[in-house]
C-alpha positions, 0 to 999 in steps of 0.5 A: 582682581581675579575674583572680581573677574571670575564673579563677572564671567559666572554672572555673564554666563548665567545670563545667557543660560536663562536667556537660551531656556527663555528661547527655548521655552518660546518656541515649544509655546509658539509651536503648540498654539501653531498645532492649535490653529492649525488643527482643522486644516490637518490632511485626514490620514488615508485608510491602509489597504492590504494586498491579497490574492483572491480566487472564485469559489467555483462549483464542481465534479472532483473524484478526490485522492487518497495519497499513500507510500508504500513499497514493492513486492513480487508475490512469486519469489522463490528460494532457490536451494541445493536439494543434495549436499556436494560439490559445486561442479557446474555454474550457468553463466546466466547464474548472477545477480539481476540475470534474466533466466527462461522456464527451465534453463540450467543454473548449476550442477552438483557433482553428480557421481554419488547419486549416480552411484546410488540409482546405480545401486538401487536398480541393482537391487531392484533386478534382484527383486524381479529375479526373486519374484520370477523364482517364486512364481516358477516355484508355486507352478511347481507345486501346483503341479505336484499337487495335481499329482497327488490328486490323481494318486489320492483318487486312484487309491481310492478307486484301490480301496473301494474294490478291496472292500468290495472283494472283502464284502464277498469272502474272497479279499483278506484284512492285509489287503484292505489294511494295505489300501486304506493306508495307501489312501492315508498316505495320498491324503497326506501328500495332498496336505504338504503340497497344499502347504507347500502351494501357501508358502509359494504365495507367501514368498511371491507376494514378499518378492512383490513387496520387495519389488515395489520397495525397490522400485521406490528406491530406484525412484527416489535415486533417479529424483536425487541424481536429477535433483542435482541438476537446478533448473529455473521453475519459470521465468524470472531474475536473479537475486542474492546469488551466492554460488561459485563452481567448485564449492562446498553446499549443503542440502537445503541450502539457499543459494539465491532468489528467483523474482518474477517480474510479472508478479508485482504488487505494491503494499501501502498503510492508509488510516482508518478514515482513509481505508473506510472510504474504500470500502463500498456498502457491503463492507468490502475493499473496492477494486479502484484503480491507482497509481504508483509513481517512483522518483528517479531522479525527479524523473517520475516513472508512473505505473497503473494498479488496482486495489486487490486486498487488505492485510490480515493483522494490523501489528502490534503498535500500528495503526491504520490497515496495510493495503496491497494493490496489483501492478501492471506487468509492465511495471516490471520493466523499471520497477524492483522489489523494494522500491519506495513509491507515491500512491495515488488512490482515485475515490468515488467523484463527488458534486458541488465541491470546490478546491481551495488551498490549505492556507486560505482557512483555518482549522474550523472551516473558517475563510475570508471573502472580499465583500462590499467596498473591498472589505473582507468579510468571514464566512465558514464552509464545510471540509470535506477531505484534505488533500496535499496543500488543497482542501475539499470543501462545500456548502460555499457561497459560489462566485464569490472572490477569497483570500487565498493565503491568510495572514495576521495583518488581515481580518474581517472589515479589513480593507483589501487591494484583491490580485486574480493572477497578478492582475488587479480586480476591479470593485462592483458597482455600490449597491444603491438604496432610496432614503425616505426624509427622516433616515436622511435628515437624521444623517445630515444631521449627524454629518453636520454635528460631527466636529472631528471629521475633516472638512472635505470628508464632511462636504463629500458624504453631504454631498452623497446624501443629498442625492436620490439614490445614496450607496448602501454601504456609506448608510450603513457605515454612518448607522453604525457609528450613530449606534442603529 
């Protein structure tokens, strides 16, 4: 009995099994002769439209910008070192990082006592020179008078001489006479002779006092510049920088012990590329004096200064490239500006004509651009690039008071159809050019229209409609032309 019932049950179940896929198979028949019949009557899928935003391309007179990073730099810096080794015995209160000091204010003195000491010295040396030199020169007067003497001795003797040689001559003066004459006139001779030596050895000293004087004078002079050279003064006005000096510390000679920066003496350098640097040259090949500006971000606070393009590096740098630029600042830029601040530069070329300015996004690399043609299609057109500025392009050679894309994107090409946005506000479509079509362009199109079994019904009543009119928009005869194939 229970296989009897457990046969009944599986045959009962079998049953309805087939009987659900007959059902089933019902259904999916009924569904696609439905689709069928229902084929020509389906609502014709609508044409998606993309919206962008569009702008006009516009002509105009642009001066385009170079945009470059450089940093601070004051011309007029100067170590300031210890000219002699000492003590530290004297400290400005002006002497400190970031002061402010005039021409000539005092910063510190070095212990001055052996300076002072050695001019001391010098001088005393120098007085003995002068005494010397006033002895020698007395002592040449002296012989200078003695040699007078001499002269009248010599000259006497002489005149002694010539008489006995006259007495002799006439019989009545002896040989001892004459013989005694003639060696006093020797003698005088000789005196002569020594004083004139004595004369030369006069010079000879005086002339040595004289070296020795100016020697001394010299060293009096250096003496006096070291004393002095212990005491620092500002050479001009300027700030303080890197001050590293404290009273009763030891310094050397030649030792740095700060900066002074000159606040009026600012200048900027900048590295521009080839291309950039030879827009700034003008036609002889020199760096042009154009004007720039510098801006320092304080704290999204922009400070902006004026400068002037003032000359080029002389190298460029082992593995660099470009040329470093330097450009002067304006003396106020030293009331904010520091050296060693990073700054914007902003270089302002030669204006050119025709050009229009276009955001990066809105072209590709090779120049190439969408435009919002007929029926609100988007059609491509190439335009020239003339520089590349920040996030906007410089270009020519553009069609003028046409809309384009502002931003691409891969959703959208040519032919494709677009909902344009100038500002957030919808633009409204021009007006359809019209042409007249003579009976056989028209006829060939009816018939086209008529033989097309796959457009809609509305569609084909509406082009049937548009063609039957004496003037048909342009872009629908186009359109079908295309698809008849010319």
């Amino acid at each position: 009995m229970k296989f009897l019932a457990r046969s009944f049950l599986g045959l009962f179940l079998f049953s309805v099994t087939m009987g659900l896929l007959a059902l089933a198979g019902g259904q999916i028949y009924w569904a696609l002769q439905q689709a069928q019949n229902d084929e020509g009557f389906r609502r014709p899928s609508q044409e998606r439209e993309f919206t962008v935003d569009v702008a006009t391309f516009e002509p105009t007179r642009i001066a385009p910008v170079i945009t470059a990073y450089g940093t601070v730099k004051s011309w007029r810096t100067l170590d300031l070192r210890a000219s002699v080794g000492g003590e530290i015995v004297e400290v400005s209160d002006a002497f400190r990082d970031g002061k402010h000091v005039r021409e000539g204010d005092l910063l510190f003195r070095i212990d001055p006592a052996e300076a002072q000491s050695a001019l001391e010295l010098a001088q005393i040396a120098l007085a003995e020179a002068e005494t010397e030199l006033t002895d020698a020169t007395a002592a040449l007067s002296l012989v200078e008078r003695e040699l007078e003497i001499a002269n009248r001795q010599l000259a006497l003797r002489t005149a002694a001489l010539t008489r006995q040689q006259d007495l002799k001559a006439r019989g009545v003066g002896t040989d001892a006479e004459l013989e005694t004459a003639t060696l006093a006139v020797i003698s005088a001779e000789q005196a002569i002779i020594s004083q004139q030596q004595a004369i030369a050895t006069a010079n000879t000293r005086i002339a040595r006092a004289r070296i020795a004087l100016d020697r001394q004078a010299i060293a009096v002079t250096d003496a006096t510049r070291t004393l002095e050279a212990t005491n620092l003064a500002a050479p001009f006005d300027g700030v303080l920088s890197g001050v590293s000096v404290l009273r009763g510390g030891q310094v050397n000679a030649n030792e740095v012990l700060g900066q002074l920066i000159d606040p009026a003496a600012l200048e900027v350098a900048f590295r521009v590329s080839n291309a950039q640097y030879s827009r700034l040259l003008d036609g002889a090949g020199r760096l042009q004096a154009l004007p720039i500006t510098a801006t320092l971000d304080l704290n999204d606070l922009p400070f902006k200064v004026s400068g002037i393009l003032d000359r080029a590096g002389a190298e460029v740098g082992e593995g660099q490239t470009g040329r470093i630029v330097y450009a002067r600042l304006e003396e106020a830029a030293g009331d904010i500006l520091q050296p060693g601040d990073f700054l914007t530069i902003s270089i302002t070329e030669q204006a050119l004509d025709n050009v229009a300015v276009v955001p990066a996004s809105s072209m590709t690399s090779d120049g190439r651009m969408l435009v919002v043609g007929a029926e609100q299609r988007l059609e491509s057109v190439t335009v020239e690039i003339v520089r590349y500025q920040a996030d906007s392009v410089l270009i020519a050679d553009f069609p003028a008071g046409r809309d384009f894309v502002m931003a691409l994107t891969p959703q959208i090409g040519v032919g494709i159809k677009v909902n344009p946005l100038r500002d957030g506000t919808a633009v409204s479509p021009s007006e359809p050019e019209n042409i007249t079509l003579d009976p056989d362009r028209r006829a060939r199109l009816i018939a086209f229209i008529e033989s097309n079994d796959r457009m809609p019904a509305d569609v084909k009543a509406r082009i049937l409609g548009q063609l039957q009119q004496d003037e048909v928009p342009k872009e629908v005869v186009d359109r079908l032309e295309e698809r008849m194939g010319g």
